[in-house]
C-alpha positions as CSV (number, residue, x, y, z in Angstrom):
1,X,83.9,129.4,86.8
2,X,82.0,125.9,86.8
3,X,81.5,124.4,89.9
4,X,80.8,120.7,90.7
5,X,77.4,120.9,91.4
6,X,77.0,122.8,87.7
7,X,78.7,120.0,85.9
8,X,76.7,117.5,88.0
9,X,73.5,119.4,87.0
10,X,74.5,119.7,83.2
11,X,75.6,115.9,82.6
12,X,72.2,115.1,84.9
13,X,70.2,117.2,82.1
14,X,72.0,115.7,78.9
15,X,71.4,112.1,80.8
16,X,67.9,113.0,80.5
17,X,67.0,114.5,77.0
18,X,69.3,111.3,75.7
19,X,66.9,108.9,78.2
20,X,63.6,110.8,76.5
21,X,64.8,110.6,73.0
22,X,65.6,107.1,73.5
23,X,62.2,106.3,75.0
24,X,60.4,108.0,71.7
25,X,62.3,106.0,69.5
26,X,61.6,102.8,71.6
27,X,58.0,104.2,72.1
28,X,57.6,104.5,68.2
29,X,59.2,101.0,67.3
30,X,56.7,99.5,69.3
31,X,53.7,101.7,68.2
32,X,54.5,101.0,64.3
33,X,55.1,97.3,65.4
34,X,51.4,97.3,66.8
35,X,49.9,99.2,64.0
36,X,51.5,96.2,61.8
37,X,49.8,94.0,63.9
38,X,46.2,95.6,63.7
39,X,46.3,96.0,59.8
40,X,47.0,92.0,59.7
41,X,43.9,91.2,61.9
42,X,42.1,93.3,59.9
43,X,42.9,92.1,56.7
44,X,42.1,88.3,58.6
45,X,39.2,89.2,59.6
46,X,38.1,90.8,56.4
47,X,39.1,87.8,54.6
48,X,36.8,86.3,57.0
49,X,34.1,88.4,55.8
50,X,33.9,88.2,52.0
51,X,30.5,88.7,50.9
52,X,28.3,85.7,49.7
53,X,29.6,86.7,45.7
54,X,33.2,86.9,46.5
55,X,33.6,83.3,48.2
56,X,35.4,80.9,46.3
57,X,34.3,78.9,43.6
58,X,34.4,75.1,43.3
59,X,35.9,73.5,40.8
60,X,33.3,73.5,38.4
61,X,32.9,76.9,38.7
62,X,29.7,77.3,40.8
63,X,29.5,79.5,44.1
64,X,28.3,77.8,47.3
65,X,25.9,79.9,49.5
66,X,23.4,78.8,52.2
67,X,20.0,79.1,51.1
68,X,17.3,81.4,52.7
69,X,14.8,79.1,53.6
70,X,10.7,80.3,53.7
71,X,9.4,81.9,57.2
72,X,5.6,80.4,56.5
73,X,4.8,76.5,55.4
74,X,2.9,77.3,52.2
75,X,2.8,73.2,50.8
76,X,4.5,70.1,51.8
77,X,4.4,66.7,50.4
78,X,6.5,63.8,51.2
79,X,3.6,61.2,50.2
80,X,3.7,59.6,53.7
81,X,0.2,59.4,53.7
82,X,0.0,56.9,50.4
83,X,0.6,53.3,50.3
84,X,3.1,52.1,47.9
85,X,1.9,51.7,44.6
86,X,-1.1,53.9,45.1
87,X,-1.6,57.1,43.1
88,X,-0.9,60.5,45.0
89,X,-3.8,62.8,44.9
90,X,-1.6,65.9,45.7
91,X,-0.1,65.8,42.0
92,X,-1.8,65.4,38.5
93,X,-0.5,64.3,35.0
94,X,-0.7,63.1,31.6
95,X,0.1,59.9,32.7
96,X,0.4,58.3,36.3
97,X,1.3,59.5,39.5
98,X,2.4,56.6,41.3
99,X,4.1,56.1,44.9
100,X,7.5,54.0,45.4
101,X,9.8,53.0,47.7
102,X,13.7,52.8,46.6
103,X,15.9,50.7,48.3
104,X,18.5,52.3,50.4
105,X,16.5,55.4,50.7
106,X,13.9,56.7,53.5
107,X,10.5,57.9,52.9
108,X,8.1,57.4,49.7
109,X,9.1,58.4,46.1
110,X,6.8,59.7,43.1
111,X,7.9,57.7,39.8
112,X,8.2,59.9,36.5
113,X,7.2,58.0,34.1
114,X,9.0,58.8,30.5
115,X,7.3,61.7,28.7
116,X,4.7,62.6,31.2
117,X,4.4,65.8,33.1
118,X,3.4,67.0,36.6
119,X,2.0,69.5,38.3
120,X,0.4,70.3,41.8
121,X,-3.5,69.5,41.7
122,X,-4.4,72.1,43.2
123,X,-2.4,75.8,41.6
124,X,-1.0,77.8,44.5
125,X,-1.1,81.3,45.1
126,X,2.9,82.4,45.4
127,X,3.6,85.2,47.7
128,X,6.5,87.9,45.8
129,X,9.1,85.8,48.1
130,X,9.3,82.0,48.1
131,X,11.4,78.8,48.3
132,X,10.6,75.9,46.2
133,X,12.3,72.8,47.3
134,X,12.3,68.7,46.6
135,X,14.7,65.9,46.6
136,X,15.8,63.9,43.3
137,X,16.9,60.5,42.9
138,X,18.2,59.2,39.4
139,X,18.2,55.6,39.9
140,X,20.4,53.9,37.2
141,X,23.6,52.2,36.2
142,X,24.9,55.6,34.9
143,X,24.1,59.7,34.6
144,X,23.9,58.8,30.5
145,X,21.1,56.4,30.8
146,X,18.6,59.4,31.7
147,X,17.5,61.6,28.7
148,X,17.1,65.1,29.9
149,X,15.0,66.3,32.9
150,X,13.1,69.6,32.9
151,X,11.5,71.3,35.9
152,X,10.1,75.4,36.4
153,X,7.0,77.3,36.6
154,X,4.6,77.6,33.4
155,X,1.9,79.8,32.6
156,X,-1.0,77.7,33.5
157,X,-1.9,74.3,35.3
158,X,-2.4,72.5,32.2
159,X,-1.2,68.6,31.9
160,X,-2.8,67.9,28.5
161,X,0.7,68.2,26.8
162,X,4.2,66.9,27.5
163,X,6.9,69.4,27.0
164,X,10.1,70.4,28.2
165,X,12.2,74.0,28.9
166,X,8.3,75.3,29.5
167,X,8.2,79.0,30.6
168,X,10.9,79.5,33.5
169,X,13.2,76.2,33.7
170,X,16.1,74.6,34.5
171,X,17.1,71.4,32.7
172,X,19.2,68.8,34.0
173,X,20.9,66.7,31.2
174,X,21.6,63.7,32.7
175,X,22.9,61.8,29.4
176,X,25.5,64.6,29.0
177,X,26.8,64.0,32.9
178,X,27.4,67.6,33.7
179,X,25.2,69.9,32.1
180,X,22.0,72.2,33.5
181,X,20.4,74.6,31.9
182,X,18.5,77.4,33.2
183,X,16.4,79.6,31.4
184,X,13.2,81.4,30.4
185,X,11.2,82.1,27.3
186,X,9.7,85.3,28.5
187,X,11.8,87.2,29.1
188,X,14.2,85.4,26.9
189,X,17.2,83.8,28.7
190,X,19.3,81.2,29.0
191,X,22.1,80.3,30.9
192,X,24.0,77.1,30.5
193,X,26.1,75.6,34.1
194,X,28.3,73.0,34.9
195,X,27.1,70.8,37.6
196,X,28.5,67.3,37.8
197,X,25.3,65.1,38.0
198,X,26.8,61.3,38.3
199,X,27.7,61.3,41.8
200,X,24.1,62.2,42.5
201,X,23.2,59.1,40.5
202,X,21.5,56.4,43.3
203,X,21.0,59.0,46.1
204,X,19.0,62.4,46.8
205,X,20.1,65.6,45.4
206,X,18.4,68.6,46.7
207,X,16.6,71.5,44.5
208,X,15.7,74.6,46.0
209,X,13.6,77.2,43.4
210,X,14.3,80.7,45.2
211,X,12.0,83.5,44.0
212,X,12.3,87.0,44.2
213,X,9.4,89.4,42.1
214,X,11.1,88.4,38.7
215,X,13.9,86.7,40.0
216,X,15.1,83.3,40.7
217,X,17.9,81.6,42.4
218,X,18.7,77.8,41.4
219,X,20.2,75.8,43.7
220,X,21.4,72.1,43.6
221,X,23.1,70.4,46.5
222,X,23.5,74.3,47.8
223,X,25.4,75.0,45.3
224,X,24.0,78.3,43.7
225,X,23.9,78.1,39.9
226,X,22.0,81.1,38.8
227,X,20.5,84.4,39.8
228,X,18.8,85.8,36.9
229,X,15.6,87.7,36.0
230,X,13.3,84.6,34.8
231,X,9.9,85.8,35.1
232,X,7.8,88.6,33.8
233,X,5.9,91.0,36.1
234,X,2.7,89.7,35.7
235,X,3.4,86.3,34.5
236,X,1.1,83.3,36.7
237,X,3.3,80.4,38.0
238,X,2.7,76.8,37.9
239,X,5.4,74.3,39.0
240,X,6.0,71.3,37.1
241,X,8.2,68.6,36.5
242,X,8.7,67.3,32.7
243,X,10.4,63.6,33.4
244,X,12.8,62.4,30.5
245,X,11.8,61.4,27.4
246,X,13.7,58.3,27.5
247,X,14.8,55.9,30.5
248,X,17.7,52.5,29.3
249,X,18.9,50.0,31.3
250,X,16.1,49.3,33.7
251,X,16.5,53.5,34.9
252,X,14.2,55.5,36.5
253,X,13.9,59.4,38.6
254,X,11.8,59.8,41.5
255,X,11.2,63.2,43.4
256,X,9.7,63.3,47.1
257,X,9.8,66.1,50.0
258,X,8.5,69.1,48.7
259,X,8.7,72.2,50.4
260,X,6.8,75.2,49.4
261,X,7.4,78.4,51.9
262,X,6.7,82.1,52.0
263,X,9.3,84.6,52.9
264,X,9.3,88.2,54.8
265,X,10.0,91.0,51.8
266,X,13.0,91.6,53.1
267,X,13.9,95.2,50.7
């Protein structure tokens, strides 16, 4: 016969496996509800994360990335040290290297003359891992009133010729507005980007050359165009600057603040 105190003791244990099964289905509601939770964050936080290829493009297709500057001073000129008008020492040519100032704008400015070419007077000897960086301005009424530009490294130091799209280059053809071209003659490559040059018209816009063995990175306002083997192994380099071949309506491109630094191999 069931007493009391057995019924009492049977509804106490029935109260209690229905409290515990309760409590794991409460306790696994909130533990999928937390896991939820943790696989959002991390999908934030690897959104966050996206390697320097996978961020978004711009609109004109180009990837922005921060560029590595140099760890050791290699060059520098701004032409502080010449009087406007003067000729700078620190750069030779086939025709003349003379110092500005532009309205609006800070500092001293070498003038490219039409079809003349520069280089550094004195060759430098590039390290395997090095930044080449200057400032630009294309003074004029509009992008299409400056013939192409071309700028690189060539095999020698040579200014008896004018040329453009010498050895490693990259191009910027102003009269077409948007157009750069980056390339190399040995090995053979070319690569042709759209950068939008006429808001740069009238105000610096920044090159950086970033060299890696056979390798260079182009740069323009931070903005990466290219990443492409441009040099061979043994190949010398000599910067220069090939100005436009033609300049209308009273235009003219200036370059100042250059920046030559070595970096630490970093593979």
């Amino acid at each position: 016969m069931i007493t009391d105190k057995k019924i009492t003791g049977l509804l106490f244990l029935v109260l209690l496996l229905l409290g515990i099964a309760v409590y794991a289905q409460v306790s696994d509601i909130f533990q999928k509800a937390k896991d939820k939770t943790t696989i959002t964050k991390d999908k934030k936080i690897d959104k966050n994360n996206t390697s320097e290829e996978e961020k978004a493009a711009d609109k004109s297709g180009n990837r922005t990335s921060t560029v590595v500057s140099g760890d050791s001073l290699i060059f520098a000129e701004d032409f502080s040290a010449f009087q406007p008008g003067t000729i700078a020492t620190s750069f030779k040519t086939n025709g003349a290297a003379t110092i500005r100032t532009v309205a609006g704008q800070k500092g001293k400015w070498l003038d490219l003359g039409d079809k003349e070419i520069y280089k550094f007077s004195n060759p430098l000897n590039y390290p395997r891992q090095f930044t080449l960086s200057f400032d630009i301005i294309a003074k004029a009424e509009q992008a299409k009133d400056i013939a192409p530009l071309s700028l690189g490294f060539a095999s020698d130091n040579s200014v008896h010729h004018y040329a453009s799209n010498i050895g490693t280059y990259v191009q910027l053809h102003y009269y077409d507005t948007n157009q750069v071209n980056i390339g190399s003659s040995t090995p053979e490559k070319f690569v042709n980007k759209i950068f939008d040059l006429q808001p740069w018209v009238n105000r610096p816009l920044h090159i950086v050359l970033s060299v890696d063995g056979e390798r260079m990175a182009v740069y323009l306002n931070d903005i990466k165009l290219a990443d492409e083997v441009l040099f061979s192994p043994a190949v010398a380099k000599n910067f220069y600057i090939t100005a436009p071949w033609r300049y209308s309506n009273d235009s003219a491109v200036l370059v100042s603040n250059f920046k030559v630094s070595g970096r630490n191999r970093t593979k």
